[in-house]
C-alpha positions as CSV (number, residue, x, y, z in Angstrom):
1,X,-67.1,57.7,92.6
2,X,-67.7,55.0,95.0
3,X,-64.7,53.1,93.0
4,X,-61.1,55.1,92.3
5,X,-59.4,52.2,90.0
6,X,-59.8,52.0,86.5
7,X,-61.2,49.0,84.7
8,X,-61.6,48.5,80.6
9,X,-63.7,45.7,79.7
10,X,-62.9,45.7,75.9
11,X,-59.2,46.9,75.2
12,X,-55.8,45.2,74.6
13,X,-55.3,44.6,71.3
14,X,-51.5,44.1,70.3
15,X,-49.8,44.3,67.4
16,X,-48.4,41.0,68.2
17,X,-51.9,39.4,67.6
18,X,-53.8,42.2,65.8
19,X,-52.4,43.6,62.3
20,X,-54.1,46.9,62.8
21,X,-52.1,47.2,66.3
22,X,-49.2,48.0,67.8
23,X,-46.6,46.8,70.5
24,X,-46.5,43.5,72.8
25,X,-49.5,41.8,74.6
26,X,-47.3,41.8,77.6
27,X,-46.0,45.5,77.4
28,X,-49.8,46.5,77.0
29,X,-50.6,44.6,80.2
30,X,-47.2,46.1,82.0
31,X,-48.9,49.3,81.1
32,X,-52.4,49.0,82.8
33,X,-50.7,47.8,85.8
34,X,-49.1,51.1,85.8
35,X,-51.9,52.8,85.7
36,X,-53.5,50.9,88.3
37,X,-56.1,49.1,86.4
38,X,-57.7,46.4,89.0
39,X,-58.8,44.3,86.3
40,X,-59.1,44.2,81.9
41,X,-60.5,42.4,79.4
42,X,-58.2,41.3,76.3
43,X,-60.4,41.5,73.7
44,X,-58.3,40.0,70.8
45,X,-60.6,40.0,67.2
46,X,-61.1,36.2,66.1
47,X,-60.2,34.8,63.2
48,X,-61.8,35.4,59.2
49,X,-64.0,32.8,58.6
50,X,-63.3,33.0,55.0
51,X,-60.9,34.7,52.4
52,X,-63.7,36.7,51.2
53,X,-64.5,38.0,55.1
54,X,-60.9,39.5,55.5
55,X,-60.1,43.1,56.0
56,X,-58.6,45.1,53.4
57,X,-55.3,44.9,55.0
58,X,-54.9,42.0,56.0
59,X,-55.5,40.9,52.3
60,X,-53.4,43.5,51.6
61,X,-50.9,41.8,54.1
62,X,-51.3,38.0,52.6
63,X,-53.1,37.0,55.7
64,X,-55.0,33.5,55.4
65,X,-57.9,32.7,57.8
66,X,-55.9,29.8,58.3
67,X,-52.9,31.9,59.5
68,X,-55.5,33.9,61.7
69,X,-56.5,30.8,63.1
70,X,-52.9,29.8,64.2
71,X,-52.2,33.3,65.5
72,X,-55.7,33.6,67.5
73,X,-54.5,30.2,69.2
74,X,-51.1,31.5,70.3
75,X,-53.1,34.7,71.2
76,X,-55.1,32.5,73.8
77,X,-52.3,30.6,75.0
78,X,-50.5,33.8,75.8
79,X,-52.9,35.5,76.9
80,X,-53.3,32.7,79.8
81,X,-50.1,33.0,80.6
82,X,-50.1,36.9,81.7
83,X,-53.2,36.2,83.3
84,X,-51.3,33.5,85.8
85,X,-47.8,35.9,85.4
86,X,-49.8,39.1,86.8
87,X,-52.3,37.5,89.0
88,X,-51.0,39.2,92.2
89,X,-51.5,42.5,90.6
90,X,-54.2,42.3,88.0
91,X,-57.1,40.5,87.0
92,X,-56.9,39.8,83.5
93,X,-59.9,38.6,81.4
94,X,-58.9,36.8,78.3
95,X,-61.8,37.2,75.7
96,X,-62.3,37.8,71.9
97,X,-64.3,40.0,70.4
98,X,-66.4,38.4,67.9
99,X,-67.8,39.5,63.8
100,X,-71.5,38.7,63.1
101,X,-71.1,37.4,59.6
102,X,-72.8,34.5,57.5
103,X,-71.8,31.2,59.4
104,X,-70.8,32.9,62.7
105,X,-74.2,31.1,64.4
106,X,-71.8,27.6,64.2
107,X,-68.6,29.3,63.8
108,X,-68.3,31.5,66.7
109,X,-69.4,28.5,69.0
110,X,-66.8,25.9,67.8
111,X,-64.3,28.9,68.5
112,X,-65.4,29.1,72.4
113,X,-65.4,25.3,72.5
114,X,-61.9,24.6,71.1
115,X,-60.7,28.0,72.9
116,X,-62.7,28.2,76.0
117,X,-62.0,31.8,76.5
118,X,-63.2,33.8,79.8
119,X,-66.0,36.0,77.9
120,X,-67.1,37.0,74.2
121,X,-67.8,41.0,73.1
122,X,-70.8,40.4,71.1
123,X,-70.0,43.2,68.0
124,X,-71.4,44.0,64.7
125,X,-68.8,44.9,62.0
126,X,-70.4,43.4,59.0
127,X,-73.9,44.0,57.0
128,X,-74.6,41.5,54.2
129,X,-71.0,40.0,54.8
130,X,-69.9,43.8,53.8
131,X,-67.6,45.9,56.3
132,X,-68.1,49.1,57.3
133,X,-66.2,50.3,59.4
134,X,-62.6,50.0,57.8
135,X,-63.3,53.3,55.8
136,X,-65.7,56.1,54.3
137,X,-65.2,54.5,50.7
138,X,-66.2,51.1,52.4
139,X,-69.0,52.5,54.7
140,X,-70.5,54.4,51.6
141,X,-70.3,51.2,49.4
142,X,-72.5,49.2,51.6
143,X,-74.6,51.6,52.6
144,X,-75.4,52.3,48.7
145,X,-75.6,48.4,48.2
146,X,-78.2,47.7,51.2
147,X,-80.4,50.5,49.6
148,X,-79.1,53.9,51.8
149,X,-77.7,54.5,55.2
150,X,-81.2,54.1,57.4
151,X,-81.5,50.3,55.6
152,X,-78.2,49.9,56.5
153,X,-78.9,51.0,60.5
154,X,-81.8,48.9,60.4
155,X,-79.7,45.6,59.3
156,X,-77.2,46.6,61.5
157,X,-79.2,46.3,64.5
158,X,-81.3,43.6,63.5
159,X,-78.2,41.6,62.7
160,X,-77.2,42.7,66.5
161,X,-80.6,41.8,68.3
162,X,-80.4,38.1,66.5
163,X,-76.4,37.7,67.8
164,X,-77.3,39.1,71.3
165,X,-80.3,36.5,71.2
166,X,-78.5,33.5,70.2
167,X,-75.1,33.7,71.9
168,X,-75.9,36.1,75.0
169,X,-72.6,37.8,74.9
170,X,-71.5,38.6,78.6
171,X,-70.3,42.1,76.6
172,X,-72.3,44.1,74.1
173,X,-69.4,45.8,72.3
174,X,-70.0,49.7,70.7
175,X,-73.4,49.5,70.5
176,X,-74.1,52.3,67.6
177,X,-70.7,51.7,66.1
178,X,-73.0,51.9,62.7
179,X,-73.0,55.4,62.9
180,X,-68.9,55.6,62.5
181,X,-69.2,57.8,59.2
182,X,-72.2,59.3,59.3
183,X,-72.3,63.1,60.4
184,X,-76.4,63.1,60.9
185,X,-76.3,59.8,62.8
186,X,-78.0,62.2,65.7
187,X,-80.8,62.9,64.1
188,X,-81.1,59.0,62.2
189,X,-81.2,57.5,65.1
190,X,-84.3,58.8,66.2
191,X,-85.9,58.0,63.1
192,X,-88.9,55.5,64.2
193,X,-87.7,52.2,62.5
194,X,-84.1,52.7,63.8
195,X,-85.4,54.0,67.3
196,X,-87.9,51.2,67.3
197,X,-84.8,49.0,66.7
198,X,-83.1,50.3,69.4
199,X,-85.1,50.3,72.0
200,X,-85.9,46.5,71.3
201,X,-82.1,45.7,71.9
202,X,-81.9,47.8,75.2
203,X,-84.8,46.1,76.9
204,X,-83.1,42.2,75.2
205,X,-79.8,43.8,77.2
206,X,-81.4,44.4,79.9
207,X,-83.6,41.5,79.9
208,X,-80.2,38.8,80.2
209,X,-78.6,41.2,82.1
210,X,-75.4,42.3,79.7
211,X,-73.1,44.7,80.2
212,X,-72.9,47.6,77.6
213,X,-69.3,48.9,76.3
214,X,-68.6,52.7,77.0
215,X,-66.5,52.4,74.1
216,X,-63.4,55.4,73.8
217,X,-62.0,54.3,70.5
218,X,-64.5,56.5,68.3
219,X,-63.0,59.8,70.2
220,X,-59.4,58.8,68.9
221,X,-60.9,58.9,65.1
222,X,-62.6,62.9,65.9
223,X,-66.0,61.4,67.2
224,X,-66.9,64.3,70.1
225,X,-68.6,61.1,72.0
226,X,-68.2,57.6,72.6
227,X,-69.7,54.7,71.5
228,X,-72.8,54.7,73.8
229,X,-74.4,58.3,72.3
230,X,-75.7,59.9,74.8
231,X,-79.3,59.8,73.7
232,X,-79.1,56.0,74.3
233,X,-76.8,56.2,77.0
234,X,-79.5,57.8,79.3
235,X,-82.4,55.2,78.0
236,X,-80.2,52.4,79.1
237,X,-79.5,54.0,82.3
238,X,-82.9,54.7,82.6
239,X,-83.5,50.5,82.5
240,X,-81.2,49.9,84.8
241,X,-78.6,48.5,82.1
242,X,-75.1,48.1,83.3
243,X,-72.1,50.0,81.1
244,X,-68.5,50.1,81.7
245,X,-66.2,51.8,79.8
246,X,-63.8,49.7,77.7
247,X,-60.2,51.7,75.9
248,X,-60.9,49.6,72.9
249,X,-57.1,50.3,73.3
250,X,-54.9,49.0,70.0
251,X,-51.4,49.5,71.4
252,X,-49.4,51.3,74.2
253,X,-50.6,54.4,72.7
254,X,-53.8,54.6,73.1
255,X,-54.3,52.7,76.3
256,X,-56.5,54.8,79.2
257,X,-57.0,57.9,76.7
258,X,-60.1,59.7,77.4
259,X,-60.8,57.2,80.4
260,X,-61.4,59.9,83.1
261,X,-63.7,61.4,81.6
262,X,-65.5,59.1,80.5
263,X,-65.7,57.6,84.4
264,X,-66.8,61.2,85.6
265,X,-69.8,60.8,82.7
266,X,-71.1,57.3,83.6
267,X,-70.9,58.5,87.5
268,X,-72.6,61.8,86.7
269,X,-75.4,60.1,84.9
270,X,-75.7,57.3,87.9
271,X,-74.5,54.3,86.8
272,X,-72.4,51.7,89.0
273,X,-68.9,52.3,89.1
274,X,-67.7,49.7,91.5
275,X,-67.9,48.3,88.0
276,X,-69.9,45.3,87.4
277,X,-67.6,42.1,86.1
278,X,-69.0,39.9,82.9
279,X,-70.2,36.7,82.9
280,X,-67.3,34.4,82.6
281,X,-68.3,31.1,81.0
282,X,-68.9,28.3,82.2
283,X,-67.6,25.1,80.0
């Protein structure tokens, strides 16, 4: 490695800002300082557009978008103010990671206007305004409602080509987080209209110069890889794409698991690990 520090460009979530997280924004930052992180990017989850866009629990919890919205604005403000506290020690990024539902094309926009945060990670959690990702019993359900599991890939990364298209996120976030409950997703994904799919948002990536999330989280839930596979992995290192691992971290926890590894992997198979920075935005 060219690069000893460690970096995570899509991690931090907090309990204080994040229902399905745990402990303080600033103890999480306290805690890659620690570990000598030279720089992260707090990737809070915006706000529910709508009632009928929340997560499970956070109906379960009597959450409003409303009350999201209030909480996303004090996560911002905060945010800012770590990244002035720590400045001496650590970069810190502040940056939301984004949904890809019906009205996000004006929705998601308005949010960077009023919030004006650093960068966005472009992810895909919805298909046909249905999650996936929150269970097996919810991944099942749409999958059986879009007409079977290789539909379901297919709108999954044709939803992500046309986000990547229109808002050019400085981060592509878990690229094949689709396959998070599916045991043949190996073999799927070489299917030729999901390959085909695929490939077309690698060379879009590469084409406005994104960075791609090594993404740890899915090893924390039994995955035996991250979020790049590997198969795709080596086609975008083939074009040159740039990936950097992100913690996905969601509390003290969690933060830095699997991240040596995962640095040894990306340097083994050539990429740049004097890590490449994203985009920040320019207002």
């Amino acid at each position: 490695m060219n690069n000893q520090q460690y970096v995570s460009v899509h991690g931090g979530h907090s309990g204080q800002f994040c229902h399905h997280a745990k402990d303080m924004l600033e103890d999480i930052i306290l805690k890659y300082i620690d570990l000598g992180y030279s720089w992260v990017g707090v990737t809070e989850h915006v706000p529910a557009i709508s009632k009928e866009l929340l997560y499970p629990d956070q109906v379960e919890a009597g959450f409003t978008p409303e009350f999201l919205m209030d909480r996303f604005a004090g996560y911002v403000e905060e945010c800012r103010r770590l990244q002035k506290k720590y400045a001496d020690t650590i970069t810190i990024y502040t940056a939301m990671e984004i949904e890809t539902y019906s009205g996000y094309d004006t929705f998601i926009p308005m949010l960077l206007e009023r919030f004006q945060t650093d960068y966005i990670v472009g992810s895909v959690h919805f298909v046909n305004d249905m999650g996936f990702d929150y269970s097996l019993k919810q991944y099942d359900n749409t999958a059986k409602s879009v007409g079977g599991y290789d539909t379901m890939y297919c709108r999954y990364f044709d939803l992500q080509y046309d986000m990547i298209k229109l808002l050019k996120p400085s981060v592509v976030g878990h690229f094949d987080l689709i396959r998070i409950f599916d045991p043949e997703y190996r073999f799927r994904l070489r299917k030729p209209e999901i390959s085909k799919r695929v490939v077309r948002n690698l060379e879009l990536i590469m084409d406005l110069g994104l960075i791609m999330d090594y993404n740890l989280r899915s090893l924390l839930k039994g995955a035996d890889e991250p979020y790049i596979t590997d198969s795709i992995l080596r086609m975008a290192q083939d074009m040159g794409i740039k990936v950097v691992p992100g913690d996905d971290s969601h509390g003290l926890d969690n933060i830095h698991l699997n991240m040596e590894q995962a640095v040894k992997t990306l340097d083994s198979l050539g990429f740049d690990t004097n890590w490449p920075r994203p985009q920040i935005y320019s207002y």
